[in-house]
Legacy VTK file of the C-alpha trace (Angstrom):
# vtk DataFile Version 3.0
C-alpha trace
ASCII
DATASET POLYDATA
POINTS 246 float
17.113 5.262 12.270
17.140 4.836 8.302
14.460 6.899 8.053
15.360 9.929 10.439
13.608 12.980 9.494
12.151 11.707 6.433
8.446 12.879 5.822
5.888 10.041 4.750
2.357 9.485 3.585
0.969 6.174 4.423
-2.590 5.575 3.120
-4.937 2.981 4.720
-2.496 3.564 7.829
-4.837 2.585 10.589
-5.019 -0.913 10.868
-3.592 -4.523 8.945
-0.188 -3.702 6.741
-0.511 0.118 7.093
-0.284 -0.060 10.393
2.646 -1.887 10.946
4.447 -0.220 7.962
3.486 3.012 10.193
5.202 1.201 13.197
8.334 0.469 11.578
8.821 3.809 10.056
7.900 5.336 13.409
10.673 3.384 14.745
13.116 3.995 11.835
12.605 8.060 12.396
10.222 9.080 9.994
7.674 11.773 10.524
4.268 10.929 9.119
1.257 11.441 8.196
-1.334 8.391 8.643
-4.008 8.703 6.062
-7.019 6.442 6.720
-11.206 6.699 6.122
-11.935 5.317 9.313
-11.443 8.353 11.578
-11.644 7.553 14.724
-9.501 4.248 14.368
-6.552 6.313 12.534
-6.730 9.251 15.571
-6.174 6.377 18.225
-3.426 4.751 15.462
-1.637 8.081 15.068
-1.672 9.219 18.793
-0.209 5.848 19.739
2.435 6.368 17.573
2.738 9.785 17.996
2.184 10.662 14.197
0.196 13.179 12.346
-3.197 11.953 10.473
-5.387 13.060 7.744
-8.765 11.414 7.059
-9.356 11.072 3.748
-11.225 8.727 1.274
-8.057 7.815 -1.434
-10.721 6.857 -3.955
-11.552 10.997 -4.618
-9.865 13.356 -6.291
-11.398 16.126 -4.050
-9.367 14.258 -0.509
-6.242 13.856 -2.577
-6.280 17.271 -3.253
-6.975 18.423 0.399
-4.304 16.011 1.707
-1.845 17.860 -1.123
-2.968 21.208 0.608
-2.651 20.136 3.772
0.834 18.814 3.307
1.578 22.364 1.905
0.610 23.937 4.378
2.076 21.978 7.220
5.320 20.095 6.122
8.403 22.243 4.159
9.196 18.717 2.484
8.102 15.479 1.330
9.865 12.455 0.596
7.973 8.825 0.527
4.174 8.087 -0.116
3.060 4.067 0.673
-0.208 3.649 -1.418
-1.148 1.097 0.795
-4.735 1.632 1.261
-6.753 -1.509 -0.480
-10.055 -3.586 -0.591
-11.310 -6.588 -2.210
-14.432 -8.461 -3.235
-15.401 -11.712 -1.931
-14.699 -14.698 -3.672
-17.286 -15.807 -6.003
-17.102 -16.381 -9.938
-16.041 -13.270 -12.123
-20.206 -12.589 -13.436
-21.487 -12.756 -9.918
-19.125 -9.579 -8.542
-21.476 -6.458 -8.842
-20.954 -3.502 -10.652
-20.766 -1.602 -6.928
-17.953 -4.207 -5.901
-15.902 -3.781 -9.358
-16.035 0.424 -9.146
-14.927 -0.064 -5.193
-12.127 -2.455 -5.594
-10.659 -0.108 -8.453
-11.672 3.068 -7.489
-9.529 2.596 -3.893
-6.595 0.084 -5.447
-6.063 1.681 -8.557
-7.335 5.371 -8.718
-5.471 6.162 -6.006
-2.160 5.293 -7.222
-3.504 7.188 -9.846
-4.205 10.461 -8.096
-0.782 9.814 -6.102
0.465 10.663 -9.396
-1.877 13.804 -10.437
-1.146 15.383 -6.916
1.736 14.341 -5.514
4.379 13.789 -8.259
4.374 17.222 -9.318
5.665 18.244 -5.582
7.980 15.428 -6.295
9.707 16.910 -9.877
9.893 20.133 -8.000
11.594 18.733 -4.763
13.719 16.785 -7.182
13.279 13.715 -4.579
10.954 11.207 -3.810
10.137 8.149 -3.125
6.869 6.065 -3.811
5.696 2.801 -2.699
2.479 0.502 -3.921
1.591 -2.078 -1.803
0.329 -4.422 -4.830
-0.174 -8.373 -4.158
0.289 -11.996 -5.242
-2.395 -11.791 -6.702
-1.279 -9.757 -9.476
1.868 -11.747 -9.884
0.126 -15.340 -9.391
-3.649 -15.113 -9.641
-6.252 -17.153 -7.271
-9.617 -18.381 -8.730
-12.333 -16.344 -7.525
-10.732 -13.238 -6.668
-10.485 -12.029 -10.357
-11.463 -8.233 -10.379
-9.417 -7.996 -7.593
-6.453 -9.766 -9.253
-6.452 -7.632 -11.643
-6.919 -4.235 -9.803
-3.002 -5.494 -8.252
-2.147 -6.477 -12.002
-2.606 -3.437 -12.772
-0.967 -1.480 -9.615
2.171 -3.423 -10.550
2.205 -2.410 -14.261
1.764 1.750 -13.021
4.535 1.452 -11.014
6.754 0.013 -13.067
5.500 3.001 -15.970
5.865 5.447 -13.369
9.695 4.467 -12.134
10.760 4.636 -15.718
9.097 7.968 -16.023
10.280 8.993 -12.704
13.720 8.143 -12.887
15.073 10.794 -14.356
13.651 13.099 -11.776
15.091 11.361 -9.125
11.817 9.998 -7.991
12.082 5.617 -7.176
9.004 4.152 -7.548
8.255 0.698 -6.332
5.757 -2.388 -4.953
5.871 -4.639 -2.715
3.807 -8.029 -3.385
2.625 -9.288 0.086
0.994 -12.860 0.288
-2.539 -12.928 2.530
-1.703 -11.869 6.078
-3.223 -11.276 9.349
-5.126 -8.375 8.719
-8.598 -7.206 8.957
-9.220 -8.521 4.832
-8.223 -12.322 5.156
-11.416 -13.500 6.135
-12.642 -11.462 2.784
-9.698 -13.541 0.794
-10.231 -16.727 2.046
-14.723 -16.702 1.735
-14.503 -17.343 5.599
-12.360 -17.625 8.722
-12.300 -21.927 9.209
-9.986 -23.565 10.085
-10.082 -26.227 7.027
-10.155 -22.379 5.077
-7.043 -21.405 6.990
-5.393 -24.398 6.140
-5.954 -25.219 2.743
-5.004 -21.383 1.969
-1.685 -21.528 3.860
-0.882 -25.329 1.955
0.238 -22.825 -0.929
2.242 -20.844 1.106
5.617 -22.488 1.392
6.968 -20.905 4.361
4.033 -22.141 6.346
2.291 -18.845 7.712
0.598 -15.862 6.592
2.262 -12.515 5.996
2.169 -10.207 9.053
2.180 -5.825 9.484
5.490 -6.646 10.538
6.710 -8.147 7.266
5.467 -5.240 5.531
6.943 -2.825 7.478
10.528 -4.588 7.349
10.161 -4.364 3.145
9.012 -1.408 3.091
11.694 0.698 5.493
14.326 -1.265 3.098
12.695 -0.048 -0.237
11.881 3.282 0.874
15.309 4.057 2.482
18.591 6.128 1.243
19.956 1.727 1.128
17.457 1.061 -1.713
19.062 4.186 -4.065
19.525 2.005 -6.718
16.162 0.547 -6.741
13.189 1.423 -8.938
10.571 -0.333 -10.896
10.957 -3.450 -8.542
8.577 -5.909 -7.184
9.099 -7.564 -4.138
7.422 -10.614 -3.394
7.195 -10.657 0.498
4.985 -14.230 -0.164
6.859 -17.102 1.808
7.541 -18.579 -1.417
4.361 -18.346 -2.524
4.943 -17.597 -6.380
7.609 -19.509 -7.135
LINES 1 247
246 0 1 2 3 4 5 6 7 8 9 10 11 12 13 14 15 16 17 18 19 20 21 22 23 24 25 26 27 28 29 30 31 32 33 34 35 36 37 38 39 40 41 42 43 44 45 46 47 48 49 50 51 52 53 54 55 56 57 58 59 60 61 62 63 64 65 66 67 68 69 70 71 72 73 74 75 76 77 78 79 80 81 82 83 84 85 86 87 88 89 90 91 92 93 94 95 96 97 98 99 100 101 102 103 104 105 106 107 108 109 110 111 112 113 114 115 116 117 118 119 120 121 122 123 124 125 126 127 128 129 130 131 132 133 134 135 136 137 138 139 140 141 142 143 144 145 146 147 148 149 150 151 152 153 154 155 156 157 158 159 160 161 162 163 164 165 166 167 168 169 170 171 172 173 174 175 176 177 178 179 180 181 182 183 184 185 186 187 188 189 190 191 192 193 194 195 196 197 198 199 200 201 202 203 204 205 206 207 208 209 210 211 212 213 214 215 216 217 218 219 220 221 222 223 224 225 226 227 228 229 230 231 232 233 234 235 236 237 238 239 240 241 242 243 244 245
């Protein structure tokens, strides 16, 4: 029970690593609230688990806001956020990706971290507590050909939360990322251009471990680096890869 009575936001909640980050943290004692688009995937999600949910669409201010009143209204505390909500373009070379892909894949991986910070962080300095997570990627760390805009969107997640721990720090606020390799969620078939078994394989030869990232994984990093253990910790990375970036 490392996270008994702790109250948690976890965006993108209903299905592939923010589900089983959900599970975990159900497990560990945490009341939450599950934060997804897809509404009636996230009510089945949260009644399963027995959570709270909030549908909103992290890419606009205007939901941010409402999930900030909402929490307000309902919850006398907060203590962790998991930006994990995420999307990506297919691969294809960096002039093909459309000016509709670019604005998505930044708007939802990067504005939202954003907006975690315009909402959320002054209820933070005021609780004088907090904890936030990014869910960022190897691809930020090690990039992949063919994937560039949405390298850099997780480039770019890992640089704000490093800025925003050293901000943070002195208000007792950690901030930190963990950098999953592909995993069995709904967007590998979106990473990999296809679902093939010569695909599979040739994109798990650069995984040393030998298998994709699961929920599960996630979850396991995540309780750690959002718990009272992690105290210490801010402005860190963790590669949850398999070995992939060394």
């Amino acid at each position: 029970m490392r996270l008994k009575d702790k109250i948690a936001i976890i965006t993108g909640s209903a299905s592939g690593f923010g589900k089983g980050i959900s599970e975990k943290f159900t497990k560990e004692g945490a009341k939450i609230i599950m934060v997804d688009i897809n509404k009636s995937l996230l009510k089945k999600v949260s009644k399963d688990f027995d959570q709270d949910h909030f549908v909103a669409d992290v890419s606009k201010s205007s939901n941010f806001r409402s999930l900030l009143n909402y929490v307000n209204k309902n919850y006398k505390s907060l203590d962790i956020i998991v930006n994990n909500a995420g999307v990506t373009h297919k691969p294809k070379p960096m002039e093909k990706v459309t000016d509709k892909e670019f604005n998505n894949v930044f708007n939802v991986n990067a504005k939202s971290v954003f907006y975690c910070g315009k909402f959320f962080v002054p209820k933070m300095k005021k609780l004088k507590k907090g904890v936030i997570l990014n869910v960022a990627s190897t691809a930020g760390l090690s990039p992949r050909p063919k994937l560039n805009w949405y390298n850099a969107s997780k480039g770019w997640m890992i640089t704000a939360t490093k800025t925003m721990a050293i901000e943070l720090a002195p208000h007792k606020i950690r901030v930190n990322a963990i950098a999953p390799v592909a995993g069995l969620t709904p967007l590998l078939k979106s990473f990999m251009g296809g679902n093939t078994p010569k695909k599979k394989q040739a994109f798990l030869s650069t995984i040393p471990i030998g298998r994709f990232s699961t929920p599960q994984d996630m979850g396991n990093a995540a309780c750690f680096l959002c718990s009272d253990e992690a105290d210490m910790i801010t402005g860190a990375v963790l590669e949850v890869d398999g070995g992939r970036c060394i």
